[in-house]
C-alpha positions, 0 to 999 in steps of 0.5 A, spaced: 119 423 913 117 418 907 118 420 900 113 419 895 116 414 890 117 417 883 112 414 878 115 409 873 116 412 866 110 408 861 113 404 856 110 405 849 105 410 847 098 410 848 093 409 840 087 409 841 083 404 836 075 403 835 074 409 841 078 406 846 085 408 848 090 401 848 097 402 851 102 399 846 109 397 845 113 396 838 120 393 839 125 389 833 124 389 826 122 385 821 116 381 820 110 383 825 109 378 831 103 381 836 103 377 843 097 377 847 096 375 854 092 372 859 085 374 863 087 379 866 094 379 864 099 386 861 105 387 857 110 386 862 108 379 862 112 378 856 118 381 857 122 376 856 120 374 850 119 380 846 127 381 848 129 373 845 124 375 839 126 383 837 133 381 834 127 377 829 120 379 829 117 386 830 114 385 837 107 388 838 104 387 846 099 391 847 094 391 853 087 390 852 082 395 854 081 396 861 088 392 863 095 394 864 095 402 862 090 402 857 082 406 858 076 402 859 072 399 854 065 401 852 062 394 853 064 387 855 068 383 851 067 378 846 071 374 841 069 378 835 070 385 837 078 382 841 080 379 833 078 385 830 081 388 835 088 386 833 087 387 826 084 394 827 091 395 832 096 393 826 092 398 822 093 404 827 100 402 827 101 401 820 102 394 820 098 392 813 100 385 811 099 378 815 102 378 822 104 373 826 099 373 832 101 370 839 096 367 844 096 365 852 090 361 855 084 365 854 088 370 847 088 363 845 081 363 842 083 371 840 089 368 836 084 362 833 079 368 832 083 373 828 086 367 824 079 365 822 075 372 821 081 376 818 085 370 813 088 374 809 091 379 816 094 372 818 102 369 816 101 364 823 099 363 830 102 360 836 096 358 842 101 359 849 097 353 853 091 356 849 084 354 854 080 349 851 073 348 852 071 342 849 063 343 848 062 350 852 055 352 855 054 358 859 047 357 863 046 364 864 045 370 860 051 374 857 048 381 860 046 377 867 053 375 868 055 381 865 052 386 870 053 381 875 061 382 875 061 390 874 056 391 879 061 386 884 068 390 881 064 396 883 063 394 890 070 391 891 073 398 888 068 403 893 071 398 899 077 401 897 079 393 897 082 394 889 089 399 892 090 393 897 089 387 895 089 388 887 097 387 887 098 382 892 092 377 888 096 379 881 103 376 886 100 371 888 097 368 882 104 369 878 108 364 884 102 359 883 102 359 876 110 358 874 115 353 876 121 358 876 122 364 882 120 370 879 122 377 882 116 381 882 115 386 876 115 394 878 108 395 874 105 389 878 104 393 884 102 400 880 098 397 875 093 392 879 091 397 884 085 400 881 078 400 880 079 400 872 083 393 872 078 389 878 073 391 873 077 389 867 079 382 870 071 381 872 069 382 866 073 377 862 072 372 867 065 373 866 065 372 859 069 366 858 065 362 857 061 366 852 067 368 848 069 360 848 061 358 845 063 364 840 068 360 838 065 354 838 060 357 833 065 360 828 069 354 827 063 351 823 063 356 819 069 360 818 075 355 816 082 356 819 087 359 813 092 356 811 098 359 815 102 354 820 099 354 827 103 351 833 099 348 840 105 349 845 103 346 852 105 347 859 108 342 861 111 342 869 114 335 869 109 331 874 106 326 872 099 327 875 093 325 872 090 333 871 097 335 868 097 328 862 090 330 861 091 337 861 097 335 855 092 331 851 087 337 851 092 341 848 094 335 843 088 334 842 086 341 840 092 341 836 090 336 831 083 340 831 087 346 828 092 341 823 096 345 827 103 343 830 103 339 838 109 342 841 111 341 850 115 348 853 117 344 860 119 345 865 113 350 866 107 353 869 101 355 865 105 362 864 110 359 859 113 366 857 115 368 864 118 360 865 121 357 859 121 364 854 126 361 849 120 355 847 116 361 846 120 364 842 123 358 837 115 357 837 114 363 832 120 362 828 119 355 827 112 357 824 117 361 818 122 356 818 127 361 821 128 357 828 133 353 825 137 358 823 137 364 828 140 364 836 136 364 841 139 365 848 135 361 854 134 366 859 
């Protein structure tokens, strides 16, 4: 006979912050670091770096709406509602002053956005191969492309197709996406097998270029504060042209914040699973701790 597995215990609690329930973990102590995943992404993708940077900073992950552990969303994402996102969450959790914020691939334009909307809030950011899109057009309208990608998740999850392949998808981009081997994390076949998490990844895929014109539109208007910023790209150690193109995009975009250029190698573009100490070293260094706190490779 088969035993039902036992449910895993929920790291964290759950907040609800602007109506919506967020899953929410705070480790360490000292000042505030909030990390932010990817498309599609959940807490556990940080792991190895809240455990190198608790000893330093009071960690923040959360998950965004309909990902990981947290409730849906009442609307499609955009950029402005994820960087006030980020303020109102350190306001539920009591966290007042300027916060450090951490930001891999698309929660890079998050990370750039709350920096920019919520100056006084923001003590630096760190851009985790932030995506980049130079001169973003979307040439279809933001509803259109909405519907489209909800009424798609919806298919998919009345085919029952989420529960099957959700978990094995999430594998498989984890394997491509690092260039070290990974044990497969317990909540990635619990957390992407549902209708809620299909739809969330639609969504912000969906409107990815919408998020990236936003951001082009607000920096015309809306300087970047003063606090330090570092670009740190993914780099895999090849010398293909994509790659080099790829490390001069992210210089690039280093430049464009005044920021600082940084490589994190040898890595996939999910640097925090591949080399978390870079990650780590990155935030302390935009304080100028990084030269004097140990930090473990792991």
């Amino acid at each position: 006979m088969s035993r039902t597995p036992r449910p895993l215990p929920t790291p964290g609690r759950i907040l609800r912050v602007d109506g919506v329930p967020l899953h929410v973990l705070t480790e360490g102590s000292g000042p505030v670091c909030v990390l932010s995943g990817g498309l599609g992404m959940a807490w556990f993708d940080w792991d190895a770096v809240a455990a190198l940077l608790a000893p330093h900073r009071t960690v923040v992950r959360f998950d965004r709406p309909g990902l990981g552990l947290s409730g849906p969303a009442p609307a499609p994402p955009t950029l402005a509602a994820e960087a006030d996102r980020i303020a109102h969450l350190l306001d539920a959790l009591g966290h007042f002053g300027p916060a450090t914020v951490v930001g891999h691939s698309l929660a890079g334009f998050h990370a750039e956005a709350f920096a920019r909307l919520h100056p006084d809030r923001c003590a630096g950011a760190v851009l985790v191969d932030g995506s980049v899109e130079e001169r973003p057009r979307p040439r279809l309208p933001r509803a259109l492309r909405t519907a489209w990608a909800g009424g798609l998740a919806g298919a998919l999850s009345a085919a029952g197709l989420p529960r099957v392949l959700g978990p094995v998808t999430r594998r498989l981009i984890g394997r491509v996406s690092t260039v070290g081997s990974h044990p497969p994390h317990p909540w990635e076949r619990a957390g992407y097998r549902t209708s809620r998490v299909v739809k969330a990844c639609a969504l912000e895929n969906a409107t990815y270029l919408y998020q990236a014109a936003e951001l082009a539109a607000l920096r015309a208007d809306h300087p970047m504060p003063g606090a330090p910023v570092t670009v740190l790209a993914a780099y895999d150690g090849s010398e293909t042209a994509g790659q080099l193109r790829w490390l001069e995009r992210q210089r690039a975009l280093a430049a464009e914040l005044g920021g600082r250029f940084a490589v994190a190698a040898p890595a996939g573009h999910l640097v925090m699973a591949d080399v978390p100490e870079s990650v780590v070293r990155a935030v302390l260094d935009l304080s100028g701790t990084g030269r004097d706190a140990a930090v473990p490779s792991v």
